[in-house]
N, C-alpha and C positions, 0 to 999 in steps of 0.2 A: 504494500500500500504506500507508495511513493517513485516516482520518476528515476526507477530503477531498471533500465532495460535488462534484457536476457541474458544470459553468456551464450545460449546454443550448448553447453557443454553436453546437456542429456539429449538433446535430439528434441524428438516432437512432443515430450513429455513434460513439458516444463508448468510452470504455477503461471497464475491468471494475474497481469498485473494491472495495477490501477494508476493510474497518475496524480491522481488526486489534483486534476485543474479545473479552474473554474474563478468565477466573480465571490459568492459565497460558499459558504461551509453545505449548502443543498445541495450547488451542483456540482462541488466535488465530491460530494459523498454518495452520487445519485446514481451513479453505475455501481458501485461497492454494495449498496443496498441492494439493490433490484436483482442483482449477483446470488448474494445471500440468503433471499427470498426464493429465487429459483432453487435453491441447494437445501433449505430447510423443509420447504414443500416435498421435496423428492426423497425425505429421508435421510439426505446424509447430512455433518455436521460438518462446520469450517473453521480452518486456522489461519488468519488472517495474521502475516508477519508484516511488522514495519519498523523502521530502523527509530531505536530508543533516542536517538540525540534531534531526530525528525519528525515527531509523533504527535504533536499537537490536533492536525486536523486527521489523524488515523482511527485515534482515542475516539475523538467523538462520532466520527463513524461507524465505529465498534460498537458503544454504546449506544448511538442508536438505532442502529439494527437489531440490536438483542431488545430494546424497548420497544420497538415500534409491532415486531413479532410475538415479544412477551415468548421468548424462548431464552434457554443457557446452551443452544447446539451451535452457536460463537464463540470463538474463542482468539483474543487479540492476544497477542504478544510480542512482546520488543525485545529487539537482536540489536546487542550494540557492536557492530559489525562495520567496516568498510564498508562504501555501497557494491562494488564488485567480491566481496566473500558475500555479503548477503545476498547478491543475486546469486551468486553459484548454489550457497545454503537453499534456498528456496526451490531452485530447480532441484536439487536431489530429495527434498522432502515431495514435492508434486512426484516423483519418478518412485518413490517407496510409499505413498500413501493408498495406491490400491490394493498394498498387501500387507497394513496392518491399519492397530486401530486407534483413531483420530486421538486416543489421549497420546499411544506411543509417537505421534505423528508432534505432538506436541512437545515432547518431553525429547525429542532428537533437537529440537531449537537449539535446546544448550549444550548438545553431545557432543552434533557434528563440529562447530569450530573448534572443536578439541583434537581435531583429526586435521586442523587443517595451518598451514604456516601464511598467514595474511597478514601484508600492509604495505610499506609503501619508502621511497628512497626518496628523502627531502629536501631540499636546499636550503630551507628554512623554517623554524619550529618556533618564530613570534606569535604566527599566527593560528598555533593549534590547541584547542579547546577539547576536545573529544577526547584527548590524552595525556594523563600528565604528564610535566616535565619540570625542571627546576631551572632556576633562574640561571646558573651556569650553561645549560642550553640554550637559554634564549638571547643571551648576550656571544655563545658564540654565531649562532645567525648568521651576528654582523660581520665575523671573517671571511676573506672571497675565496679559501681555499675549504671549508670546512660546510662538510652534509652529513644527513642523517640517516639513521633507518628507523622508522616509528613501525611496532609490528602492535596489531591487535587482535590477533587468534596464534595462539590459543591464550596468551597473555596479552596485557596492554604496558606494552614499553618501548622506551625511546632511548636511544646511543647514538654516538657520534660514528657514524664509518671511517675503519681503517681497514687500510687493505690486507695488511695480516692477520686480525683479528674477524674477518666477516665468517670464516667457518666455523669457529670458536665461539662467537655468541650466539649463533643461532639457538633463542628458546626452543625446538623444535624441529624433527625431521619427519617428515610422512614416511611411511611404509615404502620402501622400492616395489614399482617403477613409479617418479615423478615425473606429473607434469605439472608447468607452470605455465597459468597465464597473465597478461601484464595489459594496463593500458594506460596511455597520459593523453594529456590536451596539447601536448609541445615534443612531437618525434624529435627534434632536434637536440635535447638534451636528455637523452638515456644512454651516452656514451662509458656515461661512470657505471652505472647501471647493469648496463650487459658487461662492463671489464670485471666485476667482483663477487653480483650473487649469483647467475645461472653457476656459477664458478664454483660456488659452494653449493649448493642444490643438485648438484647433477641432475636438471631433468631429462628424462626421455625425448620427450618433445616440448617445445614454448608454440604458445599460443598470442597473437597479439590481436585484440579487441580493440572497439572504437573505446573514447574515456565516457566514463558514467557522469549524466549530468549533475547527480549533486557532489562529484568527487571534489573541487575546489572548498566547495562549504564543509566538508568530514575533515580535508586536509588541512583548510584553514591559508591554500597559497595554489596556485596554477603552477608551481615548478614542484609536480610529483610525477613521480612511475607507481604507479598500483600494482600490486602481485597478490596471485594465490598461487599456491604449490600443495596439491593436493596430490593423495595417490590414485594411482592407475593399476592399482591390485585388483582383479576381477571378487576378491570377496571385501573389499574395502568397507560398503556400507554394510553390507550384513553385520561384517565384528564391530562397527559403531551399533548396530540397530542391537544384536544382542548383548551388549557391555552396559546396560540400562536396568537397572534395579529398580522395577516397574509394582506397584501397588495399587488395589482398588478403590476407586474414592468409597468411601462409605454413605454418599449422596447419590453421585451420579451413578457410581460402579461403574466408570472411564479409568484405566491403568493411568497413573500419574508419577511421577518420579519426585516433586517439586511440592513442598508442604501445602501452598494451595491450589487446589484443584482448577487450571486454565478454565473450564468449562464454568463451573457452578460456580466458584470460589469459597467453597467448601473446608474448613479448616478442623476437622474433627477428625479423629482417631481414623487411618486407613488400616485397611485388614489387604497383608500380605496375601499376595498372588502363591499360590500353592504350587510345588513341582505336579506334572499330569502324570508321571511315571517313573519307577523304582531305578536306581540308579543299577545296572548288573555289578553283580561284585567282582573286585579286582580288577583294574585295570581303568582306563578313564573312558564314559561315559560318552553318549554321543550329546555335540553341541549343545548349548542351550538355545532354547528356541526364541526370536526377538520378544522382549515384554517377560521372559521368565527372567526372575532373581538370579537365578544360576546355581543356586545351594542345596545340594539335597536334605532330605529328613535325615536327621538324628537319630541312630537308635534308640530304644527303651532302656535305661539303665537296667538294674536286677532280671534279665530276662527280656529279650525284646519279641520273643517270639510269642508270649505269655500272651491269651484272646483277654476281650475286656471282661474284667468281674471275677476274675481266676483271682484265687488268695494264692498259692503255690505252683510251682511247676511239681507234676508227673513225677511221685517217686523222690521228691526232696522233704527234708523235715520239715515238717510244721513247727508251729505254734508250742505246740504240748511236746514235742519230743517225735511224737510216732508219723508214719507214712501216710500224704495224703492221696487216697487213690480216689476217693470222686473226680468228675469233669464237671466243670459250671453249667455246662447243658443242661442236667440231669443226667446224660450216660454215661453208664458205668465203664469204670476202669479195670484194671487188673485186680481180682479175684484173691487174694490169699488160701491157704488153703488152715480150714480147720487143725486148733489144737487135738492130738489125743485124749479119745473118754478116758475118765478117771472112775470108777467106782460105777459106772455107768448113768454118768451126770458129766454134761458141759460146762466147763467153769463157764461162766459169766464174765461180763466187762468187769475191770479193777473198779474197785470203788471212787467216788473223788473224793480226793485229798481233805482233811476236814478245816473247818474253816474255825475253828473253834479255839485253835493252837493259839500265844500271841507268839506274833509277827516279832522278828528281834529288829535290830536300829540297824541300817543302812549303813554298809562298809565296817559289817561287826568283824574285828579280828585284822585289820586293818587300816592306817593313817590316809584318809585324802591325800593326793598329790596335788602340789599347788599346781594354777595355772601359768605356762610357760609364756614368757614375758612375750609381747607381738614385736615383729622389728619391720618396717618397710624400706632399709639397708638392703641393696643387692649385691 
């Protein structure tokens, strides 16, 4: 939801964008709305991303469409992203949302740029507001030999470039094979540019884009080069989509990762997603599937094979001393076999014990041991 063209990177799959242009806040938000409306009627629900430092007229689009519908099957959310990671992010969440579900769909917003090395090579960082920096940066600016590199996925930080040090800081490597793509308003200065980070990046292949219109306003200066460097591993998004420790709202019952719920906003106690099947023992397991936890069940301490309502396992002492052969069904167990007649009379059960005795004092014939001092020393 903002004047953030496509990359092309997915092909025909890409997310629905909005521009958000117009005289007032109606008739930018008039295609966003009528959008929504089609998508709520039809059953499905929407995630409507737009960039956090841009959001003003996104917001109230958002809400009012979930007013105006009197639904919570919207869902807004702010990606404080570049405008080109954000447009890539978005194309790969349109490219993975017919195969899972709109909360998981929601909850990759904050996965994916964790997977990805995005920002940008600056000549000057007076003018940047979207990320911090200290004052030592912005006084050096004013040097004509001194630039930057501001990265904002999967961190947000800013360094001065040196040409020894650009493989050495890099917060971030994608998964081999990279690729990288780039774009600016001014071809004429990416000279530094391609001498230092493809350099360090090894990609496979670069890609170079038109520049994204709002990239001056995120950069804060028309003397940038934009990059992502993402990977080209054919299982790339799947290990993002299942590396997501996914839980059900206890409103909507949408998987959410994020304490409140995008859909409803919902803040009350969620109830963990359950594995659907027994891990095989020994050896590791197959994948976890997108939206599971990844965690198998715990055994049962004393006995895990023991059904519900069993006081003992089969054959272990009880309580009293003696063998418990009932099953909690009601059916029976192993059979003992009758004492020998005596006199030609069955003894009978032993008596119980009588209760009439007194009880002696607790640790008769024996001194307590004190308890042993706690230490939290390792």
């Amino acid at each position: 939801m903002a004047d953030i063209p496509s990359t092309g990177h997915v092909g025909e799959a890409g997310a629905h964008r909005f521009a958000m242009r117009g005289e007032g806040i109606g008739e930018r938000s008039a295609a966003f709305v009528a959008f929504a409306r089609d998508q709520v009627e039809a059953g499905r629900k929407v995630v409507a991303l737009y960039p956090a430092w841009h959001s003003a007229d996104a917001e109230r689009a958002v809400n009012f469409a979930r007013g105006a519908m009197r639904t919570d099957h919207i869902a807004g959310i702010g990606v404080d992203l570049s405008p080109l990671a954000l447009s890539l992010v978005a194309d790969q969440l349109a490219y993975l949302a017919p195969y899972l579900p709109p909360g998981m769909v929601a909850a990759l917003c904050d996965e994916l740029p964790r997977h990805l090395l995005a920002g940008a090579w600056l000549r000057t960082v007076s003018g940047l507001t979207t990320i911090p920096t200290s004052m030592r940066q912005h006084m050096g600016s004013y040097a004509p030999s001194v630039s930057f590199l501001a990265y904002c996925a999967p961190t947000h930080q800013v360094g001065r470039m040196r040409a020894s040090d650009v493989s050495r800081t890099l917060p971030f490597r994608p998964v081999q094979p990279v690729q990288l793509l780039c774009s600016t308003p001014d071809p004429g200065i990416t000279g530094v540019f391609d001498d230092h980070l493809p350099q360090a990046i090894q990609p496979v292949a670069t890609r170079t884009l038109p520049a994204q219109p709002l990239g001056p306003l995120y950069w804060g200066t028309a003397k940038y080069v934009e990059f992502v460097a993402l990977s080209a591993h054919p299982q790339a998004l799947a290990y993002a989509a299942s590396s997501i420790r996914a839980a059900s709202c206890s409103w909507c019952g949408e998987p959410m990762s994020a304490r409140t719920c995008p859909f409803c906003s919902a803040t009350a106690a969620r109830t963990p997603a359950r594995q659907s099947g027994p891990r095989p023992s020994g050896g590791q397991g197959p994948p976890a599937a997108p939206g599971s936890s990844g965690g198998a069940a715990e055994p049962l301490r004393g006995g895990a094979d023991r059904p519900p309502g069993a006081h003992g396992a089969a054959g272990s002492p009880g309580a009293s001393g003696r063998t418990d052969t009932s099953s909690p069904g009601g059916t029976a167990g192993p059979v003992q076999a009758p004492p020998p007649v005596e006199g030609g009379r069955v003894p009978g059960p032993p008596p119980p014990p009588s209760t009439d005795r007194p009880q002696g004092p607790p640790f008769a014939g024996r001194a307590p041991r004190p308890d042993a001092p706690r230490s939290y020393s390792r």
